[in-house]
C-alpha positions as CSV (number, residue, x, y, z in Angstrom):
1,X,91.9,114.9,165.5
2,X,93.4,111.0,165.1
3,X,91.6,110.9,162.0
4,X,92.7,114.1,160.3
5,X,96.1,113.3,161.8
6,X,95.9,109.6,159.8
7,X,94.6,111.3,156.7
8,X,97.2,114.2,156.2
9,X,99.9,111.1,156.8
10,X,98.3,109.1,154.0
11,X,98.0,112.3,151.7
12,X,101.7,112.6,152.3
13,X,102.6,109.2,151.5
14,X,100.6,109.3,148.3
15,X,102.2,112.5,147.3
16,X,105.6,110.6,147.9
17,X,105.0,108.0,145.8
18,X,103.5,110.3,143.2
19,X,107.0,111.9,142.9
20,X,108.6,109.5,143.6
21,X,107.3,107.6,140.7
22,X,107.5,110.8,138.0
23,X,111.6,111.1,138.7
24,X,112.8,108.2,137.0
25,X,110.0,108.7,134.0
26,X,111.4,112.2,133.6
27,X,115.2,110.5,133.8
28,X,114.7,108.6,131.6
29,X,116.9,109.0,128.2
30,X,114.8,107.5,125.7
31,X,111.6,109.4,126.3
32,X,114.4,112.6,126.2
33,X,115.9,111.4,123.1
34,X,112.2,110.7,121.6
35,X,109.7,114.1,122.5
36,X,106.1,114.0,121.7
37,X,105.7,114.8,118.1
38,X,103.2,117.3,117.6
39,X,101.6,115.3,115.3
40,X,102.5,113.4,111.7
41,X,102.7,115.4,108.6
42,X,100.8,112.5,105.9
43,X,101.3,108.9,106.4
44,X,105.1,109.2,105.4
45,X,105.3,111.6,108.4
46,X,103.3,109.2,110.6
47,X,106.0,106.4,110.1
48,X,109.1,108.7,110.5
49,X,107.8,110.4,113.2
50,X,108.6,107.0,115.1
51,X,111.5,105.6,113.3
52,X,111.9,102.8,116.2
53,X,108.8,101.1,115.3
54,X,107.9,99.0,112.7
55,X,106.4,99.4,109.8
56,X,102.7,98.5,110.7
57,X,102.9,100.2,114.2
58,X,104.6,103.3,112.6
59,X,101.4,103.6,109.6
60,X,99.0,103.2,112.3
61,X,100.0,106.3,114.3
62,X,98.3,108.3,111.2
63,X,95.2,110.1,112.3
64,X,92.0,109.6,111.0
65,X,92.1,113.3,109.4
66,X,95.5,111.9,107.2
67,X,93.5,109.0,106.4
68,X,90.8,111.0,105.5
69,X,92.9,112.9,102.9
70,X,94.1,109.3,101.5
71,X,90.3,108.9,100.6
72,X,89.6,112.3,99.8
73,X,92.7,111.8,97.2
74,X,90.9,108.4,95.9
75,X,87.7,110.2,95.0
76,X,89.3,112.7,93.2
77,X,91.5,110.5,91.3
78,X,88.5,108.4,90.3
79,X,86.6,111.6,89.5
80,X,89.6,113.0,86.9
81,X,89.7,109.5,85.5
82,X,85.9,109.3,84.6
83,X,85.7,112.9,83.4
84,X,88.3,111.8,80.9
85,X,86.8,108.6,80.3
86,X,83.5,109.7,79.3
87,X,85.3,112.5,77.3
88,X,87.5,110.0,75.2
89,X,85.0,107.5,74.5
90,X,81.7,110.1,73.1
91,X,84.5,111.6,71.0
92,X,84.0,114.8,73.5
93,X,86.8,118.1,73.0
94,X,89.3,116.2,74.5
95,X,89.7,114.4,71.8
96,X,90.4,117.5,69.2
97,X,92.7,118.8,71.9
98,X,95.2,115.4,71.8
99,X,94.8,115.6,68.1
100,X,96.2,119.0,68.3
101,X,99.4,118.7,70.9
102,X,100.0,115.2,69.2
103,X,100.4,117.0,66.1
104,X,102.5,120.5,67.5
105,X,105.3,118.1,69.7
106,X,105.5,115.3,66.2
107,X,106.5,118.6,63.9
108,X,108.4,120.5,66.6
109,X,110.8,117.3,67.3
110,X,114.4,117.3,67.5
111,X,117.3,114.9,67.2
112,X,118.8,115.5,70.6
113,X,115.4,115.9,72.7
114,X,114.3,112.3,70.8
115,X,117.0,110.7,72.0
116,X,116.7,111.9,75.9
117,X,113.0,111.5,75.9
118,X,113.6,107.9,74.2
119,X,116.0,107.3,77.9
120,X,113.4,109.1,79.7
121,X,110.4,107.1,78.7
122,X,112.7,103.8,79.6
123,X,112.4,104.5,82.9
124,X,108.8,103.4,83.0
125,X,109.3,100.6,80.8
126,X,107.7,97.3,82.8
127,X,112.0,95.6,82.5
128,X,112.5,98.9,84.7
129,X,109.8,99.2,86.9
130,X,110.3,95.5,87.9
131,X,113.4,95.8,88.6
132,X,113.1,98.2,91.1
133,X,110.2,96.8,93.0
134,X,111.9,93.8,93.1
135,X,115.5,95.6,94.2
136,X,113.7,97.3,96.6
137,X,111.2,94.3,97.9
138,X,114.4,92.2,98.6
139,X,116.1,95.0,100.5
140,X,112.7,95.9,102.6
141,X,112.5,91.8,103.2
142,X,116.6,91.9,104.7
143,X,115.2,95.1,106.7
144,X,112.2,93.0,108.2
145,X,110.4,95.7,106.8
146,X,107.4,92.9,105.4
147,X,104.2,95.8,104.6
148,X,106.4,98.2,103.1
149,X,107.9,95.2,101.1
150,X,104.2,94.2,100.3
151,X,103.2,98.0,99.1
152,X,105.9,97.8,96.6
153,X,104.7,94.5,94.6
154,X,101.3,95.4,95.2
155,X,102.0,98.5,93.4
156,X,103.5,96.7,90.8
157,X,100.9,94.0,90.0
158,X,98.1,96.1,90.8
159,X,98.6,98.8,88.5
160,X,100.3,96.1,85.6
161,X,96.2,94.4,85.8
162,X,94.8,97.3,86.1
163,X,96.1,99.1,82.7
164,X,95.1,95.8,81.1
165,X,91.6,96.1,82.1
166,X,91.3,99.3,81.1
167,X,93.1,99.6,77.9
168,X,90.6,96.4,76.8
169,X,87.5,98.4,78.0
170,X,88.5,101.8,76.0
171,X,90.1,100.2,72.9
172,X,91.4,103.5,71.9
173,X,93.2,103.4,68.8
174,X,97.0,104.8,69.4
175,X,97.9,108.3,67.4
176,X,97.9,108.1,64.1
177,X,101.6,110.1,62.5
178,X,103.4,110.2,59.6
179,X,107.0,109.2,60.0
180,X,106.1,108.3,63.5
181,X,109.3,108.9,65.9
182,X,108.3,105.8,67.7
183,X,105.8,102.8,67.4
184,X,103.9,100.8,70.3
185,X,102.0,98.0,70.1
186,X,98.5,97.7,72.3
187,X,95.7,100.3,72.9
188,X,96.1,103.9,73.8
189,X,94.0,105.1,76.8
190,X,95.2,105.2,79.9
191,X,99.2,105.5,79.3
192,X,100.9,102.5,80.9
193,X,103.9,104.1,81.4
194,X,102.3,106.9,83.3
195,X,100.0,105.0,85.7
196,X,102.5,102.3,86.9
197,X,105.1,104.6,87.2
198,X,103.0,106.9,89.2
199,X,102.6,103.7,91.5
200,X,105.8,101.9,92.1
201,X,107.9,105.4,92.2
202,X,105.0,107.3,94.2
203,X,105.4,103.9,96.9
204,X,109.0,103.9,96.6
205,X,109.0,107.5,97.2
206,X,106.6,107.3,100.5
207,X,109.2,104.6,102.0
208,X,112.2,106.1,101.8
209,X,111.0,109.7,103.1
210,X,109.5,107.3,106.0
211,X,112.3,106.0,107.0
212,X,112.7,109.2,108.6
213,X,115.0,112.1,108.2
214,X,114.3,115.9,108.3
215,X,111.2,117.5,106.3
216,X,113.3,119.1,103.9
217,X,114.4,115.3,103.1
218,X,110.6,113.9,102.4
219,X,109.6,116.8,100.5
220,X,112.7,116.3,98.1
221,X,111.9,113.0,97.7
222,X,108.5,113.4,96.8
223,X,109.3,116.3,94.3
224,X,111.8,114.4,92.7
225,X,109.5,111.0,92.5
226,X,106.7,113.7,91.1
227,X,109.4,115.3,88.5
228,X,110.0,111.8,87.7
229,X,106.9,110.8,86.7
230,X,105.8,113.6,85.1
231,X,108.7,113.3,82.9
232,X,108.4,110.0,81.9
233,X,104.1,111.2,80.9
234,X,105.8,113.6,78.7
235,X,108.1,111.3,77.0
236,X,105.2,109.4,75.9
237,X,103.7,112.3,74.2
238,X,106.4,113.2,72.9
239,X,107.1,110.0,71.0
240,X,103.9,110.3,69.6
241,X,102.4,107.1,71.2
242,X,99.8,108.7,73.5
243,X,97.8,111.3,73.6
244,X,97.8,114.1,76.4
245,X,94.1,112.4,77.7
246,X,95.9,108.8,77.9
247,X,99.1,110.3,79.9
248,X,96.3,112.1,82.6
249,X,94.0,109.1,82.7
250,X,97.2,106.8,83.7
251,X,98.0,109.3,86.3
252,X,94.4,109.3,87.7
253,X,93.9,106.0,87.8
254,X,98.2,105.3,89.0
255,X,97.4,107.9,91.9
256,X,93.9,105.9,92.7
257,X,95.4,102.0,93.1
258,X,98.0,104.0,94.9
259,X,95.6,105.3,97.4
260,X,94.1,102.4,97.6
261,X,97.0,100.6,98.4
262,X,97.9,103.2,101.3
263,X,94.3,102.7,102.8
264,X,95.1,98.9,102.6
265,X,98.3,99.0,104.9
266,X,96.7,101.8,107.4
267,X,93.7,99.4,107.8
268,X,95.7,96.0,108.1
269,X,97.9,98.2,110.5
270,X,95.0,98.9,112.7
271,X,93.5,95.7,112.2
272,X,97.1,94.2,113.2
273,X,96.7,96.3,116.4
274,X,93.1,95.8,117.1
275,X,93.9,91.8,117.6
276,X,96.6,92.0,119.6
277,X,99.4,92.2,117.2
278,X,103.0,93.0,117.7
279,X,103.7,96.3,117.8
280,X,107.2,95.7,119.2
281,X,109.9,97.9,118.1
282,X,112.0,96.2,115.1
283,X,115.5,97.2,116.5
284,X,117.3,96.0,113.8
285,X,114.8,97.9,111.0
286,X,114.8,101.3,112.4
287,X,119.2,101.1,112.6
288,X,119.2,100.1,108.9
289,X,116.2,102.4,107.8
């Protein structure tokens, strides 16, 4: 009896300090403020989910099905860029078909659509392009924000070395039009303005919808970073300087550097956290972002 006696008083202690230890948990007002997502939406998702953290610590809460998709999204972006590769450079159907449109927008142009597809098509001039990665580098710098400030010139420089490379393997000529609307100097295939544009507005896009915000605000971002883009790919044709083939390539191989530059920051986020890394909340990042 002394020893059920002791153990019914120990039980009760333990269940004491079980409760006693759950009150101030449930008390307390940041873990009321801040409930348990049920899980990030994408990698912009992952990082808004938990505006308080910082940058790497908010990428690494992505799951390994999101960071799945990132790779999925790779392959697939490599695969469109090859099928249009092979199909430019045997002189495939492709290449009748951008003969074709190139020839239907040059005699259907007008005065008024030249001149807003001439301000479009600035947009994803490189003057432009570098000046907002570096506008937005310096302001993610002041924010303490250093990977997302690291995604944007990556972006940049990447993409910029990239569309050299590739424009020097292809060699494709640039179309051929009488009274051309407008001239560019270079190779054709893949569009310039339509891969780096993809790239620095796509990672522009992905840091501003995760600096957090309601859904409806990241999905507007996106679609108006997509609408963007895709305007600025239609510009190009429509000047008559690419051809529909070079404009898809550049977005194959824009979306593909851009993936890879998202699989870059996840895995130097993990890696960050594997050796012991800060993962500290940047106070003064998550007020401003």
């Amino acid at each position: 009896m002394p020893l059920v006696r002791r153990a019914r008083k120990r039980l009760r202690r333990r269940l004491r300090d079980l409760r006693g230890g759950a009150r101030p948990r449930a008390c307390d007002g940041a873990s009321d403020r801040q409930p348990a997502a049920a899980g990030p939406v994408g990698l912009a998702g992952a990082a808004a989910s938990r505006g308080a953290l910082g940058d790497f610590a908010a990428v690494s809460l992505m799951s390994t099905r999101e960071a799945s998709g990132l790779a999925w999204t790779l392959g697939l972006s490599v695969l469109l860029f090859s099928l249009l590769g092979v199909g430019v450079a045997s002189g495939g159907p492709i290449v009748s078909f951008d003969s074709a449109v190139a020839l239907s927008l040059h005699s259907n142009a007008t005065g008024f659509a030249t001149d807003v597809m001439s301000t479009v098509t600035q947009l994803g001039g490189a003057t432009v392009l570098l000046a907002v990665t570096l506008v937005a580098g310096v302001a993610l710098l002041v924010r303490r924000r250093v990977a997302h400030a690291a995604l944007m010139g990556a972006a940049l420089a990447g993409a910029e070395a990239l569309n050299l490379a590739l424009k020097a393997t292809f060699e494709r000529p640039r179309p051929s039009l009488s009274d051309p609307i407008a001239t560019a100097a270079g190779f054709s295939f893949p569009s310039g303005h339509a891969m780096v544009a993809l790239t620095v507005y796509g990672a522009l896009a992905f840091i501003t919808a995760a600096s957090g915000g309601p859904r409806r605000r990241q999905v507007m971002i996106l679609g108006a970073a997509t609408g963007l883009v895709l305007a600025i790919g239609f510009s190009r044709l429509y000047l008559g300087v690419h051809y529909v083939s070079d404009v898809l390539a550049g977005y194959g191989a824009g979306l593909a550097w851009l993936m890879v530059c998202g699989l870059t920051l996840l895995g130097a986020s993990r890696l960050r956290g594997a050796t012991g890394g800060s993962g500290a909340p940047h106070t003064s990042s998550a007020a401003a972002s």
